[in-house]
One Martini backbone bead per residue (centre of mass of N, CA, C, O) as a GRO file, in nm:
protein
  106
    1UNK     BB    1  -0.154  -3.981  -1.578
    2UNK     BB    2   0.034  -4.190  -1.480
    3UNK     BB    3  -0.157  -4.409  -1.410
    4UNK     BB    4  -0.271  -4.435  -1.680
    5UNK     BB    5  -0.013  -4.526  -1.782
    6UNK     BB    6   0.001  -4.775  -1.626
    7UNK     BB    7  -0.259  -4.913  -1.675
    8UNK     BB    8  -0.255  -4.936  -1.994
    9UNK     BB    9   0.081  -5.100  -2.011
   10UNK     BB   10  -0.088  -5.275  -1.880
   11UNK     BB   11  -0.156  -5.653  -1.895
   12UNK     BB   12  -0.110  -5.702  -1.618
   13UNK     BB   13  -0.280  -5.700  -1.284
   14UNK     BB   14  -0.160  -5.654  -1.006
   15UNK     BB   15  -0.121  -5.569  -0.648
   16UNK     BB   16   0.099  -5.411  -0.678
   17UNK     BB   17   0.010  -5.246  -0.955
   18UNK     BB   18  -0.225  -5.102  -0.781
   19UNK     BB   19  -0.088  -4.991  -0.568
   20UNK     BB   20   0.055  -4.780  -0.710
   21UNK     BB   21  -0.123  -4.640  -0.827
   22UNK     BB   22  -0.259  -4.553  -0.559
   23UNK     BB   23  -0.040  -4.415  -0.486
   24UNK     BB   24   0.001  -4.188  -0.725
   25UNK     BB   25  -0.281  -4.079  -0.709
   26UNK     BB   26  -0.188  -3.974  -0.378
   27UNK     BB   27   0.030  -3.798  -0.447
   28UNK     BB   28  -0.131  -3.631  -0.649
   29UNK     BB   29  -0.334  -3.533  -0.462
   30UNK     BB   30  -0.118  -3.407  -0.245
   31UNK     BB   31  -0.050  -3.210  -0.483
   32UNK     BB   32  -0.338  -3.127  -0.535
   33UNK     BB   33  -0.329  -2.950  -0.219
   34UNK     BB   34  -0.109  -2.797  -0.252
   35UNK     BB   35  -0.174  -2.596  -0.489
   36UNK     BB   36  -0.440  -2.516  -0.391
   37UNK     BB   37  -0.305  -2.346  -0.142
   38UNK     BB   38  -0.108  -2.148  -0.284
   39UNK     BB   39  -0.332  -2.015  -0.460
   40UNK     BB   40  -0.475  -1.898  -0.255
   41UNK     BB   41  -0.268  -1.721  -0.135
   42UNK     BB   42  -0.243  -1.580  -0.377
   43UNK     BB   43  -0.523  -1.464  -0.367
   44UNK     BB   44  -0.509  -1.335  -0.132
   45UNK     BB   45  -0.295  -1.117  -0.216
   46UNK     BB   46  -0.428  -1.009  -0.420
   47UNK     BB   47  -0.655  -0.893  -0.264
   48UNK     BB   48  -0.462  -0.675  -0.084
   49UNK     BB   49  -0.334  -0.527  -0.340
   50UNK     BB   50  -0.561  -0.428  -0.448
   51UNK     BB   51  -0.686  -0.273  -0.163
   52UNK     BB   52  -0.417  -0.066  -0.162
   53UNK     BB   53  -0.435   0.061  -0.411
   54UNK     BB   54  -0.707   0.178  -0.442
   55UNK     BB   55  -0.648   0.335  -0.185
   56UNK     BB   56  -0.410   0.476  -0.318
   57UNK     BB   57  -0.576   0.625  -0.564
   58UNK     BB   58  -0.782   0.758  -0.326
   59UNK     BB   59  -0.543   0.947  -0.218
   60UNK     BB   60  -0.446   1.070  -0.503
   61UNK     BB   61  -0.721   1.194  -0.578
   62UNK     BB   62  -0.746   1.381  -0.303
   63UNK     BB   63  -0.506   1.506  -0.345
   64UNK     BB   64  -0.507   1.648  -0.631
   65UNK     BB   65  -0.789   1.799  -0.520
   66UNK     BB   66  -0.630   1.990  -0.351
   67UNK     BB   67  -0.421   2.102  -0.503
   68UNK     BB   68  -0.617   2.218  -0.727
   69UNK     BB   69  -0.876   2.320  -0.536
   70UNK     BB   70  -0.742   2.626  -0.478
   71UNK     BB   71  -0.782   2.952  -0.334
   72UNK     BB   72  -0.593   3.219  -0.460
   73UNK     BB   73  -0.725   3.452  -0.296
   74UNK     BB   74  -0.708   3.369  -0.032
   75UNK     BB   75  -0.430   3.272   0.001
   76UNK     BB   76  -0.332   3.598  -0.058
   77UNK     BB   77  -0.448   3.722   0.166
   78UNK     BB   78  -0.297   3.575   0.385
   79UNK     BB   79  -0.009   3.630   0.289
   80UNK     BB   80  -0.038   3.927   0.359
   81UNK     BB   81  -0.139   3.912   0.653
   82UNK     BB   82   0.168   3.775   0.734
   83UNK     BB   83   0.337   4.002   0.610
   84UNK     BB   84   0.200   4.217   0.826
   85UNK     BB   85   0.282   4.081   1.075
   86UNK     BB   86   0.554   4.024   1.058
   87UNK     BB   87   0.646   4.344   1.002
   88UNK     BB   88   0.542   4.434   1.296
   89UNK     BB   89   0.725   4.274   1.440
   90UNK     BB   90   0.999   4.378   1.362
   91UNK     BB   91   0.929   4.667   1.420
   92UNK     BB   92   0.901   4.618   1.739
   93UNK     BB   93   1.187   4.481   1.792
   94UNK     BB   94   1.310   4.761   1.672
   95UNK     BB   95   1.221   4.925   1.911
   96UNK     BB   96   1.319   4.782   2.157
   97UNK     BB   97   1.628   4.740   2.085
   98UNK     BB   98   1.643   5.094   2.130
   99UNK     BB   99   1.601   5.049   2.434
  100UNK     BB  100   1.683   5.186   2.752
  101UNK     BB  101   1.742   5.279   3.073
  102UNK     BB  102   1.849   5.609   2.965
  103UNK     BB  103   1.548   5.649   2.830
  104UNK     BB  104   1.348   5.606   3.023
  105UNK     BB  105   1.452   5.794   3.262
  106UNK     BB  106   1.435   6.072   3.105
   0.00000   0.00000   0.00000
């Protein structure tokens, strides 16, 4: 825009005149190569943000489906199963700990 203002302005064109305009244009395209380099860069950012994202989506609710998934009969009866080991393990300590060895030689 600016060549195009330069050029417009003039009455005359001299080679110095042409040469600034040649300059500005040069300019003004290694400037616009450089836009366009950060642009990509963006882009690619933003594809890798996307595809974390997505990710992450695909995880929450696979998480969602698991958490909500339970069979609550199921778990009940582990838990039960889990409680009458605790319960015979401790049983068993306090067997042992009665223990000694003025009873075991009776």
């Amino acid at each position: 825009m600016r060549v195009l203002k330069f050029l417009a302005n003039s009455t005359t064109l001299s080679s110095t005149d042409i040469t600034d305009a040649l300059n500005l244009a040069s300019t003004a395209l290694d400037a616009t190569a450089t836009v366009q380099a950060k642009l990509g860069d963006s882009a690619t950012q933003m594809e890798s943000a996307k595809s974390l994202q997505t990710d992450y989506q695909s995880f929450a609710q696979a998480l969602g489906t698991n958490l909500t998934g339970v069979d609550l009969a199921a778990i009940t009866a582990q838990m039960s199963a889990y409680q009458a080991q605790l319960t015979a393990s401790f049983s068993a300590i306090s067997v042992i700990q009665g223990l000694n060895l003025a009873s075991f030689l009776k």
